[in-house]
C-alpha positions in Angstrom: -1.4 11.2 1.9 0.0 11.7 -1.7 -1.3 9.0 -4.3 0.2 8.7 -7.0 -0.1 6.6 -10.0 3.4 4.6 -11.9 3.2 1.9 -14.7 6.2 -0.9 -14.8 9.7 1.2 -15.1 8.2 4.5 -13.3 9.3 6.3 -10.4 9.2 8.7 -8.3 11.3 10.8 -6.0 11.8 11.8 -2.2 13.8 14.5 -2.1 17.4 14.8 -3.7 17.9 10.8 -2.7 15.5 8.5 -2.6 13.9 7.3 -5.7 11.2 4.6 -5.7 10.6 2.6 -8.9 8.0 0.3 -10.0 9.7 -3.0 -10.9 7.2 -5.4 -11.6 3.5 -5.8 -11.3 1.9 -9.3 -10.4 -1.7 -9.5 -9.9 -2.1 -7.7 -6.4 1.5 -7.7 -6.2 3.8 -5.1 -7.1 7.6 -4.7 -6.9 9.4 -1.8 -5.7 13.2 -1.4 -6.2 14.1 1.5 -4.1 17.3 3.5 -4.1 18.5 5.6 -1.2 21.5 6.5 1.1 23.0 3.3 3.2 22.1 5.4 6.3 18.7 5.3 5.8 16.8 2.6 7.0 14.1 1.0 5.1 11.6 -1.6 6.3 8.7 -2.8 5.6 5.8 -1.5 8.2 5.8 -4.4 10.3 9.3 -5.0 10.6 9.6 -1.3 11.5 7.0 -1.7 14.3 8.3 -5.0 15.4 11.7 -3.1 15.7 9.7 0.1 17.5 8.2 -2.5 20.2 11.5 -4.3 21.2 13.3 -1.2 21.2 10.6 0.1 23.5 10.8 -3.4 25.5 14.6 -3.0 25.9 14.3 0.7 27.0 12.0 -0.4 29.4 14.0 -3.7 31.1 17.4 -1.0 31.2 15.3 1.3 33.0 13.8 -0.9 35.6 17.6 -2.3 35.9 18.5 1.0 36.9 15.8 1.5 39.2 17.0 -1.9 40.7 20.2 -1.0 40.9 20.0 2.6 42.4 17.3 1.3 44.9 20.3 -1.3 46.0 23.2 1.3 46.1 20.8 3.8 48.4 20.4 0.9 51.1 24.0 0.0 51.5 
């Protein structure tokens, strides 16, 4: 893992397009104001796991669907 450290107004940057700046520091709180192409996601952590999990639920309900259905088509 890279660390780096940024004051208020600093960035840094991923590549040729994503820059991350520091907006605004609050205590334990900081603000990040992040730039980067509209077909890149960007998440928080937990919402990107959250999304990982129901994705993975989904996947998993279509394949026993299939299963349920192909199991159904043999018998006929």
């Amino acid at each position: 893992m890279l660390v780096l450290t940024r004051k208020v107004n600093e960035s840094i940057k991923i590549g040729d397009e994503i820059e991350i700046k520091v907006v605004e520091v609050d205590g334990e709180q900081i603000k990040l104001g992040i730039k980067a192409p509209n077909y890149i996601e960007i998440h928080r952590k937990e919402v990107y796991l959250d999304i990982k999990r129901e994705n993975s639920e989904a996947a998993q309900v279509s394949t026993d669907l299939l299963n349920i259905l192909k199991n159904n088509v043999k018998k006929d």
